[in-house]
N, C-alpha and C positions, 0 to 999 in steps of 0.2 A: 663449830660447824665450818667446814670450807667453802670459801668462798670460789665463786667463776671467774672472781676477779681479774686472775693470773691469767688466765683465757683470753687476755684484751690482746691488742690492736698492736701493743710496741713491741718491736722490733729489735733484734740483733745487726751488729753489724752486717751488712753482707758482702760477699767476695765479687772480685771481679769476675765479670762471666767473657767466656772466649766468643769475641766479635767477628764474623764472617762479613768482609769488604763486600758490598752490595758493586752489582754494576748498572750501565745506564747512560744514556745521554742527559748531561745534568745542565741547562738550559743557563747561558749567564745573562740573563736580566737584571737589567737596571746597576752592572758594571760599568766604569768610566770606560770608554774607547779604547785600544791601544794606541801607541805610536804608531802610525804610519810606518814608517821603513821599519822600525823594528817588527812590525805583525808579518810586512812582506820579506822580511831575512826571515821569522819562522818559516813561510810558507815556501820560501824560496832557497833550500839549505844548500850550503857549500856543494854537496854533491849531484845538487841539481841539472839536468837539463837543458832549463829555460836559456832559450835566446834572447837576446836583448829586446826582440819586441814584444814576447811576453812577458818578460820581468819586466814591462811599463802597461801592459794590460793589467797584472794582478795589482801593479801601483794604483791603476787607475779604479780597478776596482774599491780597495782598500779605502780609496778617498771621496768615492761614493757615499761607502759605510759609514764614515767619517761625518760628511753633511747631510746624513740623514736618510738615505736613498738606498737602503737596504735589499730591496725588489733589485735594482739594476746591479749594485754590485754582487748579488748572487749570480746573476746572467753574466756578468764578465767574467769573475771567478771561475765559473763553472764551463763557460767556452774554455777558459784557459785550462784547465783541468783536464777534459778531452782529448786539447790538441797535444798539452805535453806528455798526456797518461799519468799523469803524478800525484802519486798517493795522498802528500798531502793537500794539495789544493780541492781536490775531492772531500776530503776532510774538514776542509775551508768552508767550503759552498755547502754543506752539511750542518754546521755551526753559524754560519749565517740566517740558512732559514730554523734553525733552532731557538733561536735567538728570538726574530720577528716573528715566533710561534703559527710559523708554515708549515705546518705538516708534511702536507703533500708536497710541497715543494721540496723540504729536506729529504722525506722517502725518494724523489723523484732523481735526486742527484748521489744517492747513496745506490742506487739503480742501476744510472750510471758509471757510477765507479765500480760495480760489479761487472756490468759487459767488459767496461775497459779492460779492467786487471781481475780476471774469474781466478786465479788461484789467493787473490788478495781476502786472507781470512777477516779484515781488520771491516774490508767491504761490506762482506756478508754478515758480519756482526752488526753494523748498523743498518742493514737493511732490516734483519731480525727485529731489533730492538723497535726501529720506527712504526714497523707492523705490529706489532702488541700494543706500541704504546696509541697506535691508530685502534686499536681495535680489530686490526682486519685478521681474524683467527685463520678465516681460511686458507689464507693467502702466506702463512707461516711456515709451511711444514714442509714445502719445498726448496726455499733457501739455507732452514735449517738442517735439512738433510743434507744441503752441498757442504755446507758450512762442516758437518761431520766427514764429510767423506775427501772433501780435499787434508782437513788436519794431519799433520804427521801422527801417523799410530802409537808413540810414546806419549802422544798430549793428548790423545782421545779422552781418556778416564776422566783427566784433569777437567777439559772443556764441557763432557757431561754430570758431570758433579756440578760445575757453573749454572748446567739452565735453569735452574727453578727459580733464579735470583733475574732472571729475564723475567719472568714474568710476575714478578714480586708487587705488580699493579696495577697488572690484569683485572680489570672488572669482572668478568666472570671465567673461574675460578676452576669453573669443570669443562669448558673448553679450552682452555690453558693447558688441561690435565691430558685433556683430547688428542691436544698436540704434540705432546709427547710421549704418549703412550705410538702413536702415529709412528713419528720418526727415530725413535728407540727400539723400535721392536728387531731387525736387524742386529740390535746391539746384546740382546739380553741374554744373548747365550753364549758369547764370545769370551773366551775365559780371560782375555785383560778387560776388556768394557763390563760384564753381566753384574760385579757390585756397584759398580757407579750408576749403571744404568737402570737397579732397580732401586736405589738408593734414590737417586733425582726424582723417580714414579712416585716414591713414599712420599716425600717430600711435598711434591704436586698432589696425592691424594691429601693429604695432612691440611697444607693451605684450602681447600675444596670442603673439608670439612667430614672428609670417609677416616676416621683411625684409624677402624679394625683393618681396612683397606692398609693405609700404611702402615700399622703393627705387623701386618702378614708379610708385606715387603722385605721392612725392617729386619726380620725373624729370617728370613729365607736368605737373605745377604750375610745375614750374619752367617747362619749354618755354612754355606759356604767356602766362605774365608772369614774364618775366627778373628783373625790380628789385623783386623782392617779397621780403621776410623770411621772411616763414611755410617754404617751400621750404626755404629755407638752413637757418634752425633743425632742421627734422626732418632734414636731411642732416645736420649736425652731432651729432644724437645715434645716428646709422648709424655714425660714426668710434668706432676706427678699425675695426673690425670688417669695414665693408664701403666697401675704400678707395675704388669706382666713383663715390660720394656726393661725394666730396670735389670733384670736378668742379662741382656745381650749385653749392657754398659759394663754391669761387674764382672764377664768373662769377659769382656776383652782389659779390662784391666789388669788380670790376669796372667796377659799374654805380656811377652818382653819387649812388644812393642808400643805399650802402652803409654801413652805422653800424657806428659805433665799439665799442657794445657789443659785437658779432655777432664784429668783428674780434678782438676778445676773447677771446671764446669760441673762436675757431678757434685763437690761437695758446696757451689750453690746452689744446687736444689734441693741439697739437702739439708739448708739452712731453712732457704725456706720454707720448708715446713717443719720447720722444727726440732728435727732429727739430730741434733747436736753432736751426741757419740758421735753418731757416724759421721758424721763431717769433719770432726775433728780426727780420726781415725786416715781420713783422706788427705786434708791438710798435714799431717805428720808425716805421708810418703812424699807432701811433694816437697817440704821443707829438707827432708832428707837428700831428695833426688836434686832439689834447684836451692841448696843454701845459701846462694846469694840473693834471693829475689825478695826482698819485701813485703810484695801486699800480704802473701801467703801467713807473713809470721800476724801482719795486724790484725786480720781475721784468725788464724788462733788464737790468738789471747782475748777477742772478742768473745769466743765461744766458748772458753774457759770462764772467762768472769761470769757467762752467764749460766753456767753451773755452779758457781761460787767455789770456783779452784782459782783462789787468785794468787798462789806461789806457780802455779804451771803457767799461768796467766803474765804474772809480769816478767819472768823468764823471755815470754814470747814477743812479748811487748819491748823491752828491752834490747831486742834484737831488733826488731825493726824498727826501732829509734837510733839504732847505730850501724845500720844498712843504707838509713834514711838520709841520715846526715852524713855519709860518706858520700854518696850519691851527690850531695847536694854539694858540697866543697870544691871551690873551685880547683881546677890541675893547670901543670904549666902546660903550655903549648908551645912548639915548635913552630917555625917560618913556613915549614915546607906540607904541614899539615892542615893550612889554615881552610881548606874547606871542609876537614874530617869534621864529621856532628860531633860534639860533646855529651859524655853520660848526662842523660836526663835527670836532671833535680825532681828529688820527691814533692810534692804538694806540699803547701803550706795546711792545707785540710787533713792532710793524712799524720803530719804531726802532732795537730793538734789532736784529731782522734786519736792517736794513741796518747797522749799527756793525760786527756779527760780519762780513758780505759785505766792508763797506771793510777789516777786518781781515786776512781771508784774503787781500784784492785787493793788501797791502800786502805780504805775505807770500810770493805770487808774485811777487813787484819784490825782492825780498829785502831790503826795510827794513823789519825785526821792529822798532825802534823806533817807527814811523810806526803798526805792527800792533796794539802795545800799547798805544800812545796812543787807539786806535781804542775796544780794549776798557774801557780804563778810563773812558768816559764809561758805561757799562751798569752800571745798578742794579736788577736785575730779578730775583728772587732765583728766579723758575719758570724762569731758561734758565742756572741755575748752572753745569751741567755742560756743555752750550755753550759760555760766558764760558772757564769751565776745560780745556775741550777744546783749544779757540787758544790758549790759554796752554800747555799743555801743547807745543800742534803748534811754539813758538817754539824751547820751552827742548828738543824731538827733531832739529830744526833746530842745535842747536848742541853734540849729542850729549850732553845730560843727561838721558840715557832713565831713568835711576832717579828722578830729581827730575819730570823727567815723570809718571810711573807714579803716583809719590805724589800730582801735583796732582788728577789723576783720581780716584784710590780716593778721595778725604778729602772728594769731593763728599757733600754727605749723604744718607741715603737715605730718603724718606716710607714707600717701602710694596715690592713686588716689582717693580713696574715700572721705579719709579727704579733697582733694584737690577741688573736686568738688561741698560736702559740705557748704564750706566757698564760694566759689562764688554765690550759693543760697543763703545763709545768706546775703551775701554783696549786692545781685538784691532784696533781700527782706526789705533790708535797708532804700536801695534809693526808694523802692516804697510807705514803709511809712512813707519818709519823699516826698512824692510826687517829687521825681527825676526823672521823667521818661524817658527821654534822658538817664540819665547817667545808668538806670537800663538796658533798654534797651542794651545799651553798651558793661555793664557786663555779658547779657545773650546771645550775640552775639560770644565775643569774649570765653564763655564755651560749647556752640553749635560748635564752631573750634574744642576746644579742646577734648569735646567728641561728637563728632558728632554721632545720631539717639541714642541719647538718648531721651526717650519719655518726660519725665518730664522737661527737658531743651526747648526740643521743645513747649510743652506748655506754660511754663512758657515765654518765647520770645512771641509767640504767643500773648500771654494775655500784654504783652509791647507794640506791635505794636498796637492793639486796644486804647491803651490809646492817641498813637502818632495818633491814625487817621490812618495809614497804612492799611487800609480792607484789601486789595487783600493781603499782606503778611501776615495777621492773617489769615487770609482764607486758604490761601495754605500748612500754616505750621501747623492747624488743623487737614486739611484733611491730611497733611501726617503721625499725628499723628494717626489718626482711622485706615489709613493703616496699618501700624506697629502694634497697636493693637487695633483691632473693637470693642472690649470691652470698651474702654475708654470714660466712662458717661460723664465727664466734658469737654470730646473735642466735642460731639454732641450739648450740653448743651450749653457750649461756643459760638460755631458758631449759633447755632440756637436763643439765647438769643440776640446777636448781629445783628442778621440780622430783629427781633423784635422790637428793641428799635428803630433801626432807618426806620420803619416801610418797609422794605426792603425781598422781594422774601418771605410772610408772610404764602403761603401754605406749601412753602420749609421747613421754619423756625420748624411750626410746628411738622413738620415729623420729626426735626431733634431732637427738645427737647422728643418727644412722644420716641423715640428712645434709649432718655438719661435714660426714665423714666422705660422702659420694661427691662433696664440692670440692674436698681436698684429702684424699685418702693419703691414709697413711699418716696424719699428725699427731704427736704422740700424746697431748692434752685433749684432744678428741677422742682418740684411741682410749684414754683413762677412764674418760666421761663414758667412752661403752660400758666398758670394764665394770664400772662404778654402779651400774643403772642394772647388771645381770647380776651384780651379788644383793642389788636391792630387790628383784627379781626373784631368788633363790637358787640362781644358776652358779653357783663358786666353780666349778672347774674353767668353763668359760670364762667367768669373771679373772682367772688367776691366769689363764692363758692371753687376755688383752691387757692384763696387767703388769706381765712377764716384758708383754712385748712394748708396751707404752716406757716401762722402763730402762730397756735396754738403746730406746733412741735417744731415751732425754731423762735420763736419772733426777729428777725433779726433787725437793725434799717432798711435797704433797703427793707427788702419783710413787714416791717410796710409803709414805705413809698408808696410801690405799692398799697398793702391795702388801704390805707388811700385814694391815689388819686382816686385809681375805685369808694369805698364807696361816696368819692365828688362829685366827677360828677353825679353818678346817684342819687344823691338828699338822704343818707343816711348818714349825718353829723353829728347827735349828735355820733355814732358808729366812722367816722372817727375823729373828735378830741379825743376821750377818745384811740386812738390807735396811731396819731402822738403825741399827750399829754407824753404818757410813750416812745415812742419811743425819743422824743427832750430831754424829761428827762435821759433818759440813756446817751444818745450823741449827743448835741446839737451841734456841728461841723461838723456833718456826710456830706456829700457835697450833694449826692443824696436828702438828707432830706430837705435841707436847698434849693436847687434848686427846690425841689417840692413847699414849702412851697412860696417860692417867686412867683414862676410861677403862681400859682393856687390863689395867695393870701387869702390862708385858715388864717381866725381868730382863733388860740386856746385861 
């Protein structure tokens, strides 16, 4: 019987996701002072201005700030600001009252610096910023309209693509929206502004909490101009929630303008949730297109192992252990270059995850030799029980579960987390060394220890199914969706189970459809549909969410479900060519090998 088991909680590597620079007046509290003369050489740059009796006002301010007196040297600062018109002293008297958390006061000098210098964008950037982060909505939409209309028209796009990141902490979130649907409207039909400008709107409906709102934007920007970023971005942060998005990300991938960052970002979401094929399908364009870059190959090879291809696996891996370590190698330098930055050194974490990946990758080939050779280059002492976990999974492999157990416990432990850690490791041990008593055991006696923890609770949970326990897996499910309703794999769980054993099968359904609306589109949810409609008597359907559950994540068990529907309904040459690569990958799989006996399928 299959278990849900596989349905848990752990995770694959995931890729780095493309970071967009927030903006903002970012307040330096409780920094040492500067130097006096040096803060007024900032304030006071070579091409300044200042006469000699205001380069001894801004001094005198400075040394206000200095003993404490922050009120007054705002007001000297900011006289001096006035009288020389100078950007940055304005700037000064801004960070001042930022600092001693004046609001009003800093609005009131960034105000200032607007009358002074009205074409000065840098002005009405913090005048903007200070009114959102006041609150005052109303009072917004008129300097952000200058702020657009002084910009040179080659940076318009640019600047409105920026605002929704002004308002990134906006307390309310549809007057924020308000605002710029307000001072945008001018813009949305201008054929250099109209993607940007209804890109920024999506964006602002998206944080507000309207999708279909921004899915329509989204969709309309894209129609548009096809080969434009902006589009694909706010589609990507739709995923996976609202899968119809996914469309506008893969046409413009499409297009020749499509970057490699963006491809990035797509195949982590497409990790996370599971979709492996396809991520790794996205990761191989961008390995192709950027071969020098790193992370790219360590998350292939991650998502290789976890389809048990560990010759494409360590291929990938392998590269970027010698991407890694190039990187990392120190180079000579020249006299004359001595302020050029140097190539950034890979992570000492990123090595190791790939050591642990070539490990496991070894360990699927079944040369634990080759495994521990792997681990023993890792000198990392934060992935201790990592390092010991694979040691462990060697000596379970070769039936020393007690010597096992010990290598695990004797990890040491900082604090409760380490602590709780290692008992996961150690129920994760015994389950694949098929101990299920003794895991059970260990997930009982950390449920003591930290009781309503969710992930402890599941994971027990998913112990008691194996033991046959229904009603205790059942109870500690549901108390797990209590705790939190969100939780895909406790619906999943129950729902899958109560499937297989062809048990409460309308229930069943509702509960995986359930699994499926918190995170569409996951391919072991997707199976669990599959799975519940040929329990049902629905096989075409059953073989169309089976099709499709296997084509994200070629599983050996959701090949195995595959295979049997495709059987029975009389579509066999299709099911041998799919249990064929599935017994190839893992001819010991139990489900596989229980199908295959049951059904007495000829490969």
């Amino acid at each position: 019987m299959t278990s849900p088991t596989r349905r848990g909680t752990r995770g694959a590597f995931l890729l780095s996701a493309l970071a967009l620079a927030c903006l903002g007046l970012q307040p330096a509290v409780g920094q040492t002072p500067p130097d006096t003369e040096t803060t007024v050489a900032q304030a006071a740059p070579s091409n300044s201005e200042l006469d000699g009796p205001l380069f001894y006002q801004v001094l005198v301010g400075e040394i206000e700030l200095r003993e404490g007196q922050a009120g007054t040297a705002y007001e000297v600062i900011l006289d001096a600001a006035r009288r020389a018109h100078d950007e940055q002293l304005f700037k000064r008297a801004v960070e001042i009252a930022v600092q001693g958390h004046a609001g009003e006061q800093a609005l009131g000098a960034a105000k200032a610096w607007r009358a002074a210098l009205p074409e000065s964008m840098d002005a009405h950037r913090h005048v903007v910023q200070l009114l959102i982060a006041l609150n005052r909505f109303g009072d917004v939409a008129e300097p952000l309209g200058s702020l657009l209309s002084i910009a040179p028209p080659e940076e318009r796009a640019g600047i409105i693509s920026a605002l929704p990141r002004y308002f990134q902490r906006a307390g309310d979130k549809r007057a924020a929206v308000g605002v710029l649907e307000e001072v945008l409207k001018p813009y949305q039909e201008m054929p250099a502004t109209r993607t940007a400008s209804r890109v920024a709107l999506g964006r602002g409906w998206l944080a507000a909490g309207d999708v279909p709102r921004a899915l329509a934007l989204a969709e309309r920007a894209h129609g548009e101009e096809p080969n434009a970023m902006g589009p694909a971005l706010l589609a990507l942060d739709l995923l996976p929630g609202t899968p119809t998005a996914e469309r506008i990300v893969t046409e413009y991938l499409a297009t020749p303008e499509a970057t490699p960052a963006l491809r990035l970002a797509y195949a982590r979401v497409l990790t996370g949730t599971q979709r492996y094929s396809d991520a790794i399908v996205q990761l191989g364009a961008v390995t192709r297109a950027q071969p020098q870059w790193p992370a790219p190959w360590l998350s292939l090879g991650a998502l290789h192992l976890e389809l048990r291809q560990p010759k494409p696996a360590e291929e990938a891996l392998q590269r970027y252990v010698q991407l890694a370590q190039a990187a990392a190698a120190p180079r000579v330098r020249d006299d004359d270059d001595e302020d050029e930055p140097t190539l950034g050194a890979a992570s000492d974490d990123g090595l190791t995850q790939a050591w642990l990946l070539l490990a496991q990758a070894a360990e699927q080939r079944g040369d634990l030799k080759a495994a521990e050779g792997w681990l023993a280059r890792i000198d990392n002492p934060q992935r201790a029980l990592d390092v010991q976990f694979r040691r462990a999974s060697l000596l379970m492999r070769q039936g020393k579960a007690k010597e096992a157990r010990a290598l695990v416990q004797a990890v040491p432990e900082r604090n409760a987390e380490d602590a709780r850690a290692k008992l996961l490791a150690e129920a994760q041990l015994l389950r694949d060394g098929k101990r299920w008593r003794e895991a059970a055991d260990v997930l009982a006696g950390a449920n003591g220890r930290f009781p309503e923890d969710v992930e402890l609770l599941y994971e027990q949970a998913m112990g008691d199914e194996k033991l046959d326990r229904l009603d205790e897996m059942e109870k500690l499910l549901r108390r797990v969706i209590e705790i939190k309703p969100d939780h895909q794999h406790a619906y999943n769980a129950l729902g899958y189970s109560l499937a297989d054993r062809n048990l409460r099968l309308p229930e069943a359904k509702q509960l995986i459809q359930k699994a499926l609306q918190i995170t569409p589109g996951e391919p072991f949810i997707t199976d669990s549909l599959g799975w519940v409609e040929y329990r049902l008597g629905n096989r075409d359907e059953a073989v169309r969410l089976l099709r499709q559950a296997y084509a994200a994540r070629p599983d050996i068990e959701i090949a195995a479900h595959l295979g049997e529907v495709l059987w029975v309904s009389g579509q066999r040459d299709e099911a041998r060519r799919v249990l064929r690569d599935a017994r190839q990958r893992d001819g010991k799989n139990e489900v596989l090998r229980e199908m295959l006996g049951r059904l007495k399928v000829d490969l």
